[in-house]
VEXDREN-2710 file (C-alpha; in Angstrom, 1 decimal):
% VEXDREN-2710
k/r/px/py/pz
1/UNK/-88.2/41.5/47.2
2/UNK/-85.0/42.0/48.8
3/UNK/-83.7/39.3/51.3
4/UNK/-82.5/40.4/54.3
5/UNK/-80.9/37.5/55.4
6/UNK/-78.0/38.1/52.4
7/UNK/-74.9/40.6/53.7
8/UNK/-73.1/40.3/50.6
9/UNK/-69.7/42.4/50.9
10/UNK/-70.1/44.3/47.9
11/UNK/-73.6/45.3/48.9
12/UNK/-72.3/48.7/51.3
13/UNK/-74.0/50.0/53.7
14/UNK/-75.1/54.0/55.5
15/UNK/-72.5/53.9/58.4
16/UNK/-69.8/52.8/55.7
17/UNK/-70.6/55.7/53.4
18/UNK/-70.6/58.0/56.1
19/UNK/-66.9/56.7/57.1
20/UNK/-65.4/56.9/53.7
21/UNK/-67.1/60.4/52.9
22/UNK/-65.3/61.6/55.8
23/UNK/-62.2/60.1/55.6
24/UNK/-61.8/61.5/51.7
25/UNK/-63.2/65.1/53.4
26/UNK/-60.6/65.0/55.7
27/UNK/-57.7/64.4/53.2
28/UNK/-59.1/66.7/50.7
29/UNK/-59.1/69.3/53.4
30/UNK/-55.8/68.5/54.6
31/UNK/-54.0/69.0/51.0
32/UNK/-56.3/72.2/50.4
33/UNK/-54.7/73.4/53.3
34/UNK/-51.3/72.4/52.8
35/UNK/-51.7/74.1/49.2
36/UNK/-53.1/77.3/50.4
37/UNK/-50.3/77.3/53.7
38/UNK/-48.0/76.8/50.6
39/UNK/-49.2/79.2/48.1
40/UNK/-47.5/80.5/45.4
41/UNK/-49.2/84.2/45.5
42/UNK/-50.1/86.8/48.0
43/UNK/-51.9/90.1/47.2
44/UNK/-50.3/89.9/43.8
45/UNK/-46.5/89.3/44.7
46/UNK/-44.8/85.8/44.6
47/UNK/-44.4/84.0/47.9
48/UNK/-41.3/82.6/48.9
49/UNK/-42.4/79.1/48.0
50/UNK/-44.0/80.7/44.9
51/UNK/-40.3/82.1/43.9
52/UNK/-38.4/78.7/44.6
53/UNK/-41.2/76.8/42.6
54/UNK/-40.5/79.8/39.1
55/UNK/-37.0/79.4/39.9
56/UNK/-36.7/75.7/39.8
57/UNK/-38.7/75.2/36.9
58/UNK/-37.0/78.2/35.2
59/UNK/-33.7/76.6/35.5
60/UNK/-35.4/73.1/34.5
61/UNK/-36.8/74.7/30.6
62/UNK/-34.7/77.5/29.7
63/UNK/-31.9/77.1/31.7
64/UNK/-29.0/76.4/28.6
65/UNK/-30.4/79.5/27.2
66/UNK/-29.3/81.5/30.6
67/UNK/-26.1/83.1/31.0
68/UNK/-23.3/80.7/32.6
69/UNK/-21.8/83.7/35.0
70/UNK/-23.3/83.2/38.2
71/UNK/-23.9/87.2/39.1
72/UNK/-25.7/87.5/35.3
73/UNK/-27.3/84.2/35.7
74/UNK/-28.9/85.6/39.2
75/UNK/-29.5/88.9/37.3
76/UNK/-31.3/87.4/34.9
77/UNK/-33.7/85.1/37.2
78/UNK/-34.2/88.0/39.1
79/UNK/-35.5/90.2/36.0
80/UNK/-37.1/87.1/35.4
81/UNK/-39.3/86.5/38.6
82/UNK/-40.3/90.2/38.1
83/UNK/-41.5/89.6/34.9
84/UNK/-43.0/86.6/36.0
85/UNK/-45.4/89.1/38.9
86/UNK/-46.1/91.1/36.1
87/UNK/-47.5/88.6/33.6
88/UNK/-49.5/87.1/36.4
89/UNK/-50.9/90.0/37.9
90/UNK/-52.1/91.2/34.2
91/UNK/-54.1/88.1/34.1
92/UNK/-58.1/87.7/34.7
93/UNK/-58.4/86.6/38.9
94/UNK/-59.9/83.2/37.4
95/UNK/-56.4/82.4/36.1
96/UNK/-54.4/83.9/38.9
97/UNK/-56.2/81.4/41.4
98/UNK/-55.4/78.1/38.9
99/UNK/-51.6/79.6/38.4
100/UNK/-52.1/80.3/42.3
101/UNK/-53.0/76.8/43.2
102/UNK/-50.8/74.9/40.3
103/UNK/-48.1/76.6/42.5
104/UNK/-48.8/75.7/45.5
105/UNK/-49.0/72.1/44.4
106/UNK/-45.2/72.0/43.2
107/UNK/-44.8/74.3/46.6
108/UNK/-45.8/71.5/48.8
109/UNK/-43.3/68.5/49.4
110/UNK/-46.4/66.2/49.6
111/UNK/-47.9/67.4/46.4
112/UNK/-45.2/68.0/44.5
113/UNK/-43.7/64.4/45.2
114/UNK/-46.9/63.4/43.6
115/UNK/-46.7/65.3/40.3
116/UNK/-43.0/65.2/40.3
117/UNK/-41.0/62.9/42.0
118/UNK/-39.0/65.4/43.4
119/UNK/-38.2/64.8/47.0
120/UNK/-36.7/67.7/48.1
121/UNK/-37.4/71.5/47.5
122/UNK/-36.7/73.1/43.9
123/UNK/-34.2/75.5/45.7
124/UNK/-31.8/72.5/46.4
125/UNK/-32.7/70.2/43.5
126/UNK/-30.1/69.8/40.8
127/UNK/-30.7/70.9/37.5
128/UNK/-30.8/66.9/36.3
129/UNK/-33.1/66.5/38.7
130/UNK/-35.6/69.4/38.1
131/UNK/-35.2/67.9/34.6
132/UNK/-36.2/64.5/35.7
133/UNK/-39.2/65.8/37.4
134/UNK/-39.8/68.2/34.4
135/UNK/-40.2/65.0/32.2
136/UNK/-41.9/63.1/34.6
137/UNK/-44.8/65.4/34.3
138/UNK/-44.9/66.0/31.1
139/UNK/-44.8/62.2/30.5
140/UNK/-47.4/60.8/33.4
141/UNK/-50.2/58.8/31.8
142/UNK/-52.5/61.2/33.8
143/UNK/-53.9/63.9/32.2
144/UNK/-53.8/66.3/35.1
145/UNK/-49.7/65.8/35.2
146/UNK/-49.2/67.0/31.5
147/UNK/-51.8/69.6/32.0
148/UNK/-49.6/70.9/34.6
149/UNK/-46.5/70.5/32.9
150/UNK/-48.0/72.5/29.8
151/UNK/-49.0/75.4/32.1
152/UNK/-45.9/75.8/33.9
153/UNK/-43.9/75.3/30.9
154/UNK/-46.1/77.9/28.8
155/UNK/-46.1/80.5/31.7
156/UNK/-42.0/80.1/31.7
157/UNK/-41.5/80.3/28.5
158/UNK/-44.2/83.2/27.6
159/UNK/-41.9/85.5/30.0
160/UNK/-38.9/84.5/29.4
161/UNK/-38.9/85.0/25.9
162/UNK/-40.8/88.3/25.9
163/UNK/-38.2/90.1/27.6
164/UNK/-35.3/91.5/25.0
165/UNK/-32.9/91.1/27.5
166/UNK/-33.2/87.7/27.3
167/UNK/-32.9/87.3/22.8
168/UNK/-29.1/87.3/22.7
169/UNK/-28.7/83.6/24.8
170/UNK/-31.7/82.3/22.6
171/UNK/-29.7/83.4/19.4
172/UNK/-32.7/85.7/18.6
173/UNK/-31.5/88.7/16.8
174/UNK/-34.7/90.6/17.5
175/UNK/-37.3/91.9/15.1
176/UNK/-35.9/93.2/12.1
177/UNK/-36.7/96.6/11.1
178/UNK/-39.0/96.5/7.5
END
């Protein structure tokens, strides 16, 4: 039998469910919103928050391995964010919505703070800093931060290094002919 007369703290009651369910509703819904306001695709082409996200990250894991000329070096991140559209929109919708919403989380100043540390956009971020925020990912003792480091990391690097253009700054000779 249950005494009434005890209103222990820990013991919590309807009204404070109710309050706490709403309150975690309403901050869910706010950062599901700021992630789709912020999205990184639309109808198969990159956003604009999208391109600054693949461009940060771009120059943050294979940027030695781009040219140092500024024109070639846009060229190449260019050819690159193309590439990038293409990959993406050859892949099942399951995983354009995750690669959708992973870039929408580094998109979103809020969210991307969180995973990264980064305070400002990628756009104005210095290369040591993208690098710092790079590492702090892939570091994080939460699995969801390394999880998101491998997938941005793997998406970069699967189209980088599948375009020929881009074997001579890796020291890649190219296949050899048998």
């Amino acid at each position: 039998m249950v005494d009434k007369a005890i209103n222990h703290p820990l013991t919590p009651k309807r009204r404070w469910f109710l309050k706490t369910a709403l309150a975690i509703g309403a901050v869910g819904a706010t950062f599901g919103s700021l992630v789709y306001w912020h999205r990184g695709l639309s109808h198969g082409r990159l956003t604009p928050h999208g391109r600054d996200v693949i461009l940060g990250l771009t120059r943050g894991i294979v940027g030695p391995m781009l040219p140092k000329d500024p024109t070639q070096r846009q060229a190449a991140l260019e050819a690159h964010l193309s590439a990038m559209e293409r990959y993406i929109n050859g892949l099942p919708a399951v995983l354009q919505v995750e690669i959708n919403a992973i870039l929408g989380l580094l998109g979103n100043g809020v969210t991307r703070y969180m995973l990264t540390d980064l305070r400002g956009g990628w756009q104005g971020a210095s290369d040591t800093d993208i690098e710092r925020a790079l590492e702090t990912m892939r570091i994080n003792p939460l699995p969801t931060h390394r999880l998101t480091y491998q997938v941005v990391r793997g998406l970069t690097c699967m189209t980088f290094f599948t375009q020929s253009t881009n074997w001579p700054g890796t020291g890649y000779p190219g296949p050899l002919d048998v």
